[in-house]
Each structure stands twice: as C-alpha cells, then as structure tokens.
C-alpha positions in Angstrom: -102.4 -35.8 -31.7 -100.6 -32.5 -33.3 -102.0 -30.6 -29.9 -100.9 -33.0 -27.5 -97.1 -33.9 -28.8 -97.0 -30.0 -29.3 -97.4 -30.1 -25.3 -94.9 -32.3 -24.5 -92.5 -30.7 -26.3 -93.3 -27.5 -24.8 -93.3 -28.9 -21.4 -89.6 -30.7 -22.1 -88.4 -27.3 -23.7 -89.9 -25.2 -20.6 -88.7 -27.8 -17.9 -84.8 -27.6 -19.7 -84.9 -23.8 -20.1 -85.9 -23.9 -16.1 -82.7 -26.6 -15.6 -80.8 -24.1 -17.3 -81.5 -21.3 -15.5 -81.3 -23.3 -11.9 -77.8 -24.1 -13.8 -77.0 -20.3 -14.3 -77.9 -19.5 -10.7 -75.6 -22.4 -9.3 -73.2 -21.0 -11.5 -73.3 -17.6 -10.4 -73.3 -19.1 -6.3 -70.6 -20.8 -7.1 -68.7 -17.9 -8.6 -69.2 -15.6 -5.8 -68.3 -18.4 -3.1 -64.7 -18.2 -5.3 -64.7 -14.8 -5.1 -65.3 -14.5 -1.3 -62.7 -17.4 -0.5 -60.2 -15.7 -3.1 -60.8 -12.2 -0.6 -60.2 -14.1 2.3 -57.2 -16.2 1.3 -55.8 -12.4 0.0 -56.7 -10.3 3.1 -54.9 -13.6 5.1 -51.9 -12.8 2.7 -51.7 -9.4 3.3 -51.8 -9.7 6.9 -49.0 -8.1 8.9 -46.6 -5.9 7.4 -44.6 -7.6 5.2 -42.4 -5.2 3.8 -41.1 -5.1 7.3 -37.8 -7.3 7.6 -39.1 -8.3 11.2 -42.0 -9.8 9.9 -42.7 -13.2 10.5 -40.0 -13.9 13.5 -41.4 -15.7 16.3 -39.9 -15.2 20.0 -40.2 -15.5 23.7 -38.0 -12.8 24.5 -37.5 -10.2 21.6 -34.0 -9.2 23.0 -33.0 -13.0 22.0 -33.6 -11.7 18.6 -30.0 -10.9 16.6 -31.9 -7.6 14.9 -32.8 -6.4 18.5 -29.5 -7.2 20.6 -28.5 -4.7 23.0 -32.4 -3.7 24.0 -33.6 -4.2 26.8 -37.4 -5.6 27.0 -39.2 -3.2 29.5 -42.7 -3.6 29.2 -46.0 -4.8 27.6 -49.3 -4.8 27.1 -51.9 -6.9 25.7 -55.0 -5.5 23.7 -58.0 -6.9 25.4 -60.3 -6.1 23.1 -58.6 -8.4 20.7 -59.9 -11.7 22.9 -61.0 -14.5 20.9 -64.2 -16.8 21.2 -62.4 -19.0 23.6 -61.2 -16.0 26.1 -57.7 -15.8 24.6 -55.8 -12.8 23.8 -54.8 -12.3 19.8 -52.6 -8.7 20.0 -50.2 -6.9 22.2 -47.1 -4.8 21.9 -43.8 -5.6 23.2 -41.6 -2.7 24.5 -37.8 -2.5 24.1 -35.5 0.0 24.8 -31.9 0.8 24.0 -30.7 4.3 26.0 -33.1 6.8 24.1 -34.4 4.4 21.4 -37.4 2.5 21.2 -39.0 -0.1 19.9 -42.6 -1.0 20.3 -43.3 -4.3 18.8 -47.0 -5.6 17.6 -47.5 -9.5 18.5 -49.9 -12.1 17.0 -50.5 -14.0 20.0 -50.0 -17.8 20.1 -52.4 -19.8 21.7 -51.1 -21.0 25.4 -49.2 -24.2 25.8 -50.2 -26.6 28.4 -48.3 -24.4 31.0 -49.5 -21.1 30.2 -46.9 -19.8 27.8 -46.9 -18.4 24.7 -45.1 -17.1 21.9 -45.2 -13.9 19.8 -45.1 -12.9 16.0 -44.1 -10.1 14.9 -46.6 -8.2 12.8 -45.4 -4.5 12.5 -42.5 -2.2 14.4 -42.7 1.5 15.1 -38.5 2.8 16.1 -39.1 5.8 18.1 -35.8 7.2 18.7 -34.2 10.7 20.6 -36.9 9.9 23.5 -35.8 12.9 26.0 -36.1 12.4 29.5 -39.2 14.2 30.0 -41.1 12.5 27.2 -43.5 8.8 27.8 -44.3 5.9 25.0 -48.0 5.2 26.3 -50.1 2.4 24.7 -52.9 0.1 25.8 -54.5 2.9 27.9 -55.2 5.7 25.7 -58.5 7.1 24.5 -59.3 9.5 21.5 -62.1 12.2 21.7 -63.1 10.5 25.3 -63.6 7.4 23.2 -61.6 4.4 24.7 -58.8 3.2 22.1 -56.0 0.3 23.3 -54.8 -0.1 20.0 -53.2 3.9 20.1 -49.5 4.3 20.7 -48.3 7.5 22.0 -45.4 9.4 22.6 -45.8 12.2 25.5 -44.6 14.8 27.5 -44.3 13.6 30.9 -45.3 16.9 33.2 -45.2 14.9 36.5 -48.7 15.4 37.6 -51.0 13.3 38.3 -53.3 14.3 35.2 -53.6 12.4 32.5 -50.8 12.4 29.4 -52.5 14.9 26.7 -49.4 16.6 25.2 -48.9 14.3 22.4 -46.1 14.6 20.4 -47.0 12.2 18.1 -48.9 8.9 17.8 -49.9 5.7 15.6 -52.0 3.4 15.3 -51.8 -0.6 15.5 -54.6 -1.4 13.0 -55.1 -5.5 14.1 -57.5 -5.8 11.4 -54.2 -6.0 8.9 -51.6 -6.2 11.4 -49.9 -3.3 10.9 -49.0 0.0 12.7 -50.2 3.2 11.2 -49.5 6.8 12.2 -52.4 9.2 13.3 -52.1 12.2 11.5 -54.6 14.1 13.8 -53.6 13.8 17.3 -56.2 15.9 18.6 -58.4 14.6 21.6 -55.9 12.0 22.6 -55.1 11.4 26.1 -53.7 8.6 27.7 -54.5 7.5 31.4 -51.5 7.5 34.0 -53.1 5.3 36.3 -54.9 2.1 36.0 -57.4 0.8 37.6 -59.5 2.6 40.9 -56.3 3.3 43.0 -52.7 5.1 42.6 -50.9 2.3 41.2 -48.7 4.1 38.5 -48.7 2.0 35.6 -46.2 -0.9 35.4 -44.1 -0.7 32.2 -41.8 -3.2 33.5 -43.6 -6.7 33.5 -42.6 -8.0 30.0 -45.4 -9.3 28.3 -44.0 -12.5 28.0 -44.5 -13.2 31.9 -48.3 -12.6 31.2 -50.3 -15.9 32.5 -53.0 -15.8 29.1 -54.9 -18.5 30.8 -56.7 -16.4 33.5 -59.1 -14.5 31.4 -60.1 -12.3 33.9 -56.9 -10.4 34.0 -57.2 -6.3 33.3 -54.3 -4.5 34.4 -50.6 -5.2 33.9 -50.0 -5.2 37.6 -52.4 -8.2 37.7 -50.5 -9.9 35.4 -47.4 -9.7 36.9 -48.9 -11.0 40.1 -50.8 -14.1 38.2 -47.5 -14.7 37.0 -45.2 -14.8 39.8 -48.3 -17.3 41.5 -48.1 -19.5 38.0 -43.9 -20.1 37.8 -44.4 -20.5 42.1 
C-alpha cells in the first residue's frame, strides 16, 4: 500500500514539475514574442529622420510647402526596388531647386487613390547648395563598384559627353530601411548612367514625381512616366 501511494505521489509530483516547466517555456515564448513586438513598434518609431523639422509633412507639390517657397520642383524619381507585394512603389525623391540651391527630398509613398494619385511624406532632406553650372545632382540611376544602387544620390561634374557621370564630388545615401539619407564617405566606384533605357533619350529631370501614374506597374523610366501620365489626366 506504502509502494503504491509512494507512486502516485511520485507520478503527481513528476506530472506538476512537467506543468511547470511547459509553464516556464510558455513563459519564456511569451517573453520573446514582447521582445520582438517591442523591436518592431521601436524600429517603426525611429523611422524617418525625426530630428529633421521637415519630418512628417505630407504634400502633393513640395513647393506648396511654406519651408520650401520660392523652389521650383524639377524632377523625380521613384526607387523601384522599393515595390511592395501589391506592385506599388514605397520610396522616391523629390527634386527642388532655387537658383544654385537644392533640395532633394526622400518620400514615403502613399498608396494610390482611386484616380491614380498620391501623396508624399517626407522622411529625410539633403540641401545641396553653390551647385556650379557645370556640376549634376544624379539619383535613381547610379551604381557603385558596377553594382546597381537607386537609392545613391550624387553630385557631379557634368563633362558633356556622352560617358557616364564618374567625377563625384560628393554623394549620400537614402537608407529606406530607416528612412533617412546618409552620406557616403567613400565615393570610389560610383558612376551614374546619363541615359536611360536602350536609346539616346537624356534623362528627364523635369517630370515631377507627382505626375507619376503609380498604378501601371510596369513603368521603368521617367520618360514613361510622364507619358502614362499625360494619357491618365487626358
């Protein structure tokens, strides 16, 4: 009798130290499940540049913006590598310019409204001022060590040929995995293309982005754009 309630006991202690332990495990699941959503809720906190006063302000033209009157919006690009599950663009920069000062501007991408439009947030700014005559901002198109690169921003010296732009005066680099534009220290192997696709077009810096029909996903060069554009307000 001894023997047998000896067993039972044993088997209730055994079976409680086992719920215990399942209890620990769950515990520790748990714990790292609040850990991973507390790194995500903080890495969505620290997206975008906040210590930029730009930060934050949403627009369909930038020169609308009171912190950017008197600029002119002259170009665009979006970053097709940044295309989410559903074919949409995420990223692109926003050009501005005032007489020899720049602005290049990197957008969060709204999705597309019914009609095709969208809206940009700004993330991060890069002011590029004293931009000589003979000098280029290049972006979207660029490539470091022969290894393609859209998310590189580069100012140039423009030698009117028809070789690529590899004089690089200096250069950043919009990180879109924290929104924010960083400069390159090492500019070396940079280039960035003067044409786009297969023929002789020169590259159109002049469609603002905001013209940009989002909904055809097959779009890949900014003079497509402007021409999907023109056919969408028609």
């Amino acid at each position: 009798m001894l023997g047998l309630q000896w067993m039972i006991e044993h088997y209730f202690q055994t079976r409680n130290i086992n719920n215990l332990n399942c209890l620990f495990k769950l515990m520790k699941i748990n714990i790292l499940i609040a850990l991973l959503v507390i790194l995500i809720l903080v890495g969505c906190e620290n997206f975008g540049n906040k210590d930029n006063p730009m930060f934050g302000k949403v627009f369909r033209d930038a020169n609308e913006l009171p912190d950017f009157k008197g600029y002119d919006e002259i170009g665009g690009s979006v970053i097709e590598s940044s295309k989410d599950e559903e074919g949409d663009f995420r990223f692109g920069f926003t050009h501005l310019q005032k007489k020899d000062k720049h602005i290049i501007i990197l957008d969060e991408i709204s999705k597309p409204s019914e009609n095709g439009k969208v809206k940009f947030k700004i993330l991060d700014t890069i002011y590029i001022d004293n931009v000589k005559e003979n000098q280029f901002i290049a972006y979207g198109n660029c490539s470091q060590g022969n290894v393609s690169n859209e998310e590189i921003i580069a100012l140039v010296i423009d030698t009117d040929d028809e070789n690529d732009y590899d004089k690089i005066i200096k250069a950043w680099y919009a990180d879109t995995k924290n929104g924010r534009i960083k400069p390159i220290t090492n500019t070396k192997g940079i280039k960035c293309k003067r044409v786009i696709g297969s023929g002789d077009e020169e590259i159109d810096e002049s469609v603002p982005i905001d013209t940009i029909d989002f909904t055809d996903t097959t779009i890949n060069t900014l003079e497509s754009q402007k021409k999907d554009s023109l056919d969408l307000d028609k």
